[in-house]
C-alpha positions as CSV (number, residue, x, y, z in Angstrom):
1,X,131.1,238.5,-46.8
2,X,131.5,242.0,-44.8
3,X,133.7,244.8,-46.7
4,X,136.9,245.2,-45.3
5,X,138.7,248.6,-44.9
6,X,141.8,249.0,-47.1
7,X,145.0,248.4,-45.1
8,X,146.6,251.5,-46.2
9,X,150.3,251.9,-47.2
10,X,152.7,249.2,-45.3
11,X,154.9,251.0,-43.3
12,X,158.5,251.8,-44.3
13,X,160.1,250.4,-40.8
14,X,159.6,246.4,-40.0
15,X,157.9,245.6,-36.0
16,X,161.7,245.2,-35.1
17,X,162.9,248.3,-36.6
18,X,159.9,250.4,-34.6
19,X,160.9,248.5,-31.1
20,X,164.6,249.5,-31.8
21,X,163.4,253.3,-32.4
22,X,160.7,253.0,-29.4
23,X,164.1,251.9,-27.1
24,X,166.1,255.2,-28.6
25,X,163.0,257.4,-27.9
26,X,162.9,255.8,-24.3
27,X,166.8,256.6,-23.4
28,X,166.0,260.1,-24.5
29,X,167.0,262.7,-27.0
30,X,170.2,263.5,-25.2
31,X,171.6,259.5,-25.7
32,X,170.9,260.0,-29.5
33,X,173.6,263.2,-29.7
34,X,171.1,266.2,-29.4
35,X,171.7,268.6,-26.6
36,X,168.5,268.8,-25.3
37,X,166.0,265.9,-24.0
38,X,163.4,267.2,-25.4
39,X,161.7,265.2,-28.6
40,X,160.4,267.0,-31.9
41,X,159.5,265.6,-35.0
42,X,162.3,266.8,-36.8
43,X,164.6,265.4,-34.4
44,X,163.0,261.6,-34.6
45,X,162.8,262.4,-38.1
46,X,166.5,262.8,-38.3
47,X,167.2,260.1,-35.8
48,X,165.3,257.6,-38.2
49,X,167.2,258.5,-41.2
50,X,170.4,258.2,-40.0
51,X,170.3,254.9,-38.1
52,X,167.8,253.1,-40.0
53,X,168.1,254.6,-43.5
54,X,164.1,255.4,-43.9
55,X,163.0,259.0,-44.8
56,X,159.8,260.2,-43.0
57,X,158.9,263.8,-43.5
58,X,158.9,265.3,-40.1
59,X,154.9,266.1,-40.5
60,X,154.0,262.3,-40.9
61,X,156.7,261.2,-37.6
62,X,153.5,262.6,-35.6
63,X,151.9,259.4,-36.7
64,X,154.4,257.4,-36.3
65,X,155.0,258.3,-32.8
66,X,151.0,257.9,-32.2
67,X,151.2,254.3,-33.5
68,X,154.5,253.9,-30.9
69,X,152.3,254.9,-27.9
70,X,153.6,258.3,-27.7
71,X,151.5,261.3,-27.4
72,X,152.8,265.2,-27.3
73,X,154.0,267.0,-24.5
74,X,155.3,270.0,-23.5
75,X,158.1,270.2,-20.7
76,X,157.3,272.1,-17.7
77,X,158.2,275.6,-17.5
78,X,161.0,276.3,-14.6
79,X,163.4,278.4,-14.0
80,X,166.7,276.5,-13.7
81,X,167.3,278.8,-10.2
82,X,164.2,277.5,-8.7
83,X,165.3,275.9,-5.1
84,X,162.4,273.1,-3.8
85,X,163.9,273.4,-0.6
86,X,163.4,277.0,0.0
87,X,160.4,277.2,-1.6
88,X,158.7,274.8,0.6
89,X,160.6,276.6,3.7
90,X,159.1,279.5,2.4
91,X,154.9,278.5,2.4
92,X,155.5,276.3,5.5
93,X,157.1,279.6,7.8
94,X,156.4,283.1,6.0
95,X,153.2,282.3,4.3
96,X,151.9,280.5,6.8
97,X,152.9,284.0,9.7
98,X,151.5,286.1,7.0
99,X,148.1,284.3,6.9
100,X,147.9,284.4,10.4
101,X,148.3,288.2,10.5
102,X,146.0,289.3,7.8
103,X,143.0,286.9,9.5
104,X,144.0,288.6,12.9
């Protein structure tokens, strides 16, 4: 008979419970009362004490999140003035005439 690894502590929220928090991770941070969308540890940390009554320390929700199918990410850095529109305008006209000339 082949040795088996040790299953480890159970975990402390049931397959249902996990779905239910995977569903609240999905609708975002700003559906679960913060004023951001952005997800941190201590936020799902929070989020799980207070609607399913289980305590993680927001060090082991990194885990947690892992086993969920979620991985870490940082949000792009953009300024909130930043026009797609002109920007594109911009490359497609004045770049573009300034290439021209300095090739000339």
């Amino acid at each position: 008979m082949a040795a088996q690894p040790a299953s480890g502590r159970p975990s402390r929220l049931t397959t249902t419970v996990r779905d239910r928090l995977r569903q609240r991770l999905l609708a975002g941070a700003r559906a679960c009362g913060f004023d951001t969308d952005l997800w941190t540890c201590p936020r799902v940390a929070q989020v799980i004490a207070r609607d399913f009554g289980v305590r993680y320390h927001p060090d082991h929700v990194n885990r947690l999140l892992h086993r969920l199918g979620f991985s870490p990410q940082r949000p792009a850095r953009r300024a909130l003035e930043r026009n797609e529109r002109k920007i594109r305008q911009w490359v497609t006209h004045t770049w573009e005439a300034t290439k021209k000339k300095s090739v000339s």
